[in-house]
LUMMAR-28928 format. One line per 2 residues: number of its first residue (from 1); for each residue x, y, z of N, C-alpha, C. Coordinates in steps of 0.1 Angstrom, whole numbers, plus 2048, in hexadecimal, padded with zeros to 3 digits. Layout:
NUM	X,Y,Z,X,Y,Z,X,Y,Z  ...
REM end
This chain:
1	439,4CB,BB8,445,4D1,BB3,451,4C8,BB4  454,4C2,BC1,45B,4B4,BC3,45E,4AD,BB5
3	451,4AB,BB1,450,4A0,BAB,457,4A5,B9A  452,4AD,B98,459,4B5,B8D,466,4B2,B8F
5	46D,4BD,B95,476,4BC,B9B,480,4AF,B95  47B,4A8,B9B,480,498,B9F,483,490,B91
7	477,493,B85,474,492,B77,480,499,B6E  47F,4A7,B72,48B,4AE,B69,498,4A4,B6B
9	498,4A2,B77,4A9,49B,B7C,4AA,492,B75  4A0,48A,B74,4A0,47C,B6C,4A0,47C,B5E
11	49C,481,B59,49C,487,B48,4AC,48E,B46  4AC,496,B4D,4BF,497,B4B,4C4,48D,B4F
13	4C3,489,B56,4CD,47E,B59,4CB,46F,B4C  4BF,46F,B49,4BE,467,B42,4C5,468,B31
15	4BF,478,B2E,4C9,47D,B24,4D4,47F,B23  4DC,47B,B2D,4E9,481,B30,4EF,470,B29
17	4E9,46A,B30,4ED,457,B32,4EA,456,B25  4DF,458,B1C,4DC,456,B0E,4E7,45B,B05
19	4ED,46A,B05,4F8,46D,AFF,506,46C,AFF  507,464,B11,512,45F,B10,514,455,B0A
21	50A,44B,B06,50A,43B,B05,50F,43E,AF2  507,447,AF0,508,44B,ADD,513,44C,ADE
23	51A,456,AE2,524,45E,AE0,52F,452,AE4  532,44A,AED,53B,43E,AEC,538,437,AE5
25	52F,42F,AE2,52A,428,AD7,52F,42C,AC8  52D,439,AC7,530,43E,AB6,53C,448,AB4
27	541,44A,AC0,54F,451,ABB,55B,44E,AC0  567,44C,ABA,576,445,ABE,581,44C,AB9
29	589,448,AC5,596,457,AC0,5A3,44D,ABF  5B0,455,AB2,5B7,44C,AB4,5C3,455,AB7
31	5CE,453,ABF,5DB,45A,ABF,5E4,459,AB3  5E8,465,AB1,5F0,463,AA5,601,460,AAC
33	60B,459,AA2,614,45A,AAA,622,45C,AA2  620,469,AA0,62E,470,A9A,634,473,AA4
35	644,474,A9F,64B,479,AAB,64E,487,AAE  648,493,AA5,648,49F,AAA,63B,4A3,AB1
37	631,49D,AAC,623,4A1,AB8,619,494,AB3  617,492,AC0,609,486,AC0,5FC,492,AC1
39	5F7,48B,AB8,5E8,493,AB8,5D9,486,ABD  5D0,48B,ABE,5C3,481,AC4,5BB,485,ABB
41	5B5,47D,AB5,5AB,47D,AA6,5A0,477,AAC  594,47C,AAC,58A,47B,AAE,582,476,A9F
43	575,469,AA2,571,46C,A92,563,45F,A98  55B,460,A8E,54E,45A,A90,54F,44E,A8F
45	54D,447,A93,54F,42F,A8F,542,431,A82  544,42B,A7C,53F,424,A6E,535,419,A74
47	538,414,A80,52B,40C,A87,52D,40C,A96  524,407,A9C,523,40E,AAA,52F,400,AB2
49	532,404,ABB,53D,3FC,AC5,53E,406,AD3  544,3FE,ADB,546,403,AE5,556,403,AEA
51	55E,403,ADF,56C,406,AE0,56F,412,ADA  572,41A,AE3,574,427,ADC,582,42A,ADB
53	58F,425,ADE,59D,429,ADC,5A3,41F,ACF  5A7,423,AC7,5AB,41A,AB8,5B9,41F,AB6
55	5C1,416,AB0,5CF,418,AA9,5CF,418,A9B  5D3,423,A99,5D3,428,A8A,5E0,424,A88
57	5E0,419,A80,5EB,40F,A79,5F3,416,A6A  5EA,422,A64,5F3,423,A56,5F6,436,A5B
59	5F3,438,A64,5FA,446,A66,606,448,A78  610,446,A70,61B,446,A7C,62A,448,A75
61	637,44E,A78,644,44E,A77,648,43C,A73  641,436,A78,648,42C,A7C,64E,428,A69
63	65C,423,A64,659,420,A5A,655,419,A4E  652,40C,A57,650,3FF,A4F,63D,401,A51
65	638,404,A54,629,40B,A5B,625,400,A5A  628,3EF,A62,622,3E3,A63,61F,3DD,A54
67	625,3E3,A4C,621,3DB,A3E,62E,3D0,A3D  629,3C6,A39,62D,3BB,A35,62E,3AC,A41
69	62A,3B2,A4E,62E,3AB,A5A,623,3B3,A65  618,3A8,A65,610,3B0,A6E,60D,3A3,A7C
71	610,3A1,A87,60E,39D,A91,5FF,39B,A91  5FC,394,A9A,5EE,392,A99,5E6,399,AA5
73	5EB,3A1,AAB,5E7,3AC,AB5,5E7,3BC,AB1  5F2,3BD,AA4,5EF,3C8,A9B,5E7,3C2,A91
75	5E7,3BD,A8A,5D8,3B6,A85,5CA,3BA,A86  5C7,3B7,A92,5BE,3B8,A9E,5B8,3C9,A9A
77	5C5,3D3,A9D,5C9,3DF,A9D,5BF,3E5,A8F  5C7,3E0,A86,5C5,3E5,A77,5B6,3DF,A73
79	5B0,3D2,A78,5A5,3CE,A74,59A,3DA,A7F  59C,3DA,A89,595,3E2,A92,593,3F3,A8B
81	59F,3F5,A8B,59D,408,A80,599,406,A72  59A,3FD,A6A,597,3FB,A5F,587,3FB,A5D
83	581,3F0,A68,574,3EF,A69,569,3FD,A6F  56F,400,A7C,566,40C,A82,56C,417,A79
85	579,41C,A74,57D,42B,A6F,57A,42A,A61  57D,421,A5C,57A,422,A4F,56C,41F,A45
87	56C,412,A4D,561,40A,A4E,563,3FE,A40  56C,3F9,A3F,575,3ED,A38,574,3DE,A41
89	56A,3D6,A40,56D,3C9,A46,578,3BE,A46  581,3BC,A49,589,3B2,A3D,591,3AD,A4C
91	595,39E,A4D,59C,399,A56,5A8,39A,A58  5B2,3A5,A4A,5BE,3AB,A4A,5C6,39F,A48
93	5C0,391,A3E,5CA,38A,A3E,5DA,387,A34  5D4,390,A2A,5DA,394,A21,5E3,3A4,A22
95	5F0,3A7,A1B,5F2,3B0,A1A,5EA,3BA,A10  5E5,3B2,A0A,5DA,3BC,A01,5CE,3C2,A0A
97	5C5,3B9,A12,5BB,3C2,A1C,5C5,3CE,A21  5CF,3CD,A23,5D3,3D3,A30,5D5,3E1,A25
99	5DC,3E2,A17,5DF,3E8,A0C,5CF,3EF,A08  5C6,3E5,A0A,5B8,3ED,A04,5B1,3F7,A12
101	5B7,3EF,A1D,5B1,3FA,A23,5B4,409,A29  5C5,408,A21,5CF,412,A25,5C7,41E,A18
103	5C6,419,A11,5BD,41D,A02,5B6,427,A0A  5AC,41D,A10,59F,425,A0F,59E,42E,A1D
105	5A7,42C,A23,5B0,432,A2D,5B1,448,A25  5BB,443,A1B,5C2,44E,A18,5BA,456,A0F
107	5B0,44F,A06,5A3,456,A00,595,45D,A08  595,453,A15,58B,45A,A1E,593,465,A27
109	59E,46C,A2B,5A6,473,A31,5AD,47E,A28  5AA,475,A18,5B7,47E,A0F,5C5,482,A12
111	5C9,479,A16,5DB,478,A1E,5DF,46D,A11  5EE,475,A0E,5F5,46D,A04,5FF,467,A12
113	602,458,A0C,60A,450,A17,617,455,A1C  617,453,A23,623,45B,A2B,62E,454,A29
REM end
């Protein structure tokens, strides 16, 4: 009966370790950052990673929303969300990547640009 016992524990615990590993692996949340309420957006990665917090670069108050002048640590930013949320590869060197992925951004969400 021990031994049983001892078996169940391990199988949960093993399932437990199994679904957590999925579950960071394949889902990433991003804060939104308006200035009347920040919301937390949960949503599936397009391929598996183990960074689960992303900056969502085309939805914010801010006004210039990084178009035309992108640092290379928001870069970083927009290639990172672009790749897992959307699932758009592109090294963001161009203002057009950055333009096609805001695209496919607003078609996969159905949000007209803010």
């Amino acid at each position: 009966m021990k031994i049983l016992r001892r078996l169940v524990g391990y199988t949960y615990l093993i399932s437990v370790s199994i679904i957590s590993a999925w579950t960071i692996a394949n889902v990433g949340y991003y804060e939104t950052r308006w200035i009347e309420d920040d919301l937390i957006v949960f949503f599936i990665k397009r391929q598996p990673t183990y960074k689960v917090a992303f900056i969502n670069v085309y939805q914010s108050d801010h006004e210039d929303n990084w178009k035309g002048h992108l640092e290379k640590k928001e870069r970083q930013y927009a290639v990172e969300f672009c790749k897992y949320y959307v699932g758009f590869e592109t090294e963001m060197t161009t203002m057009d990547d950055f333009n096609e992925c805001e695209r496919r951004y607003r078609v996969q969400t159905q949000r007209e640009p803010s």
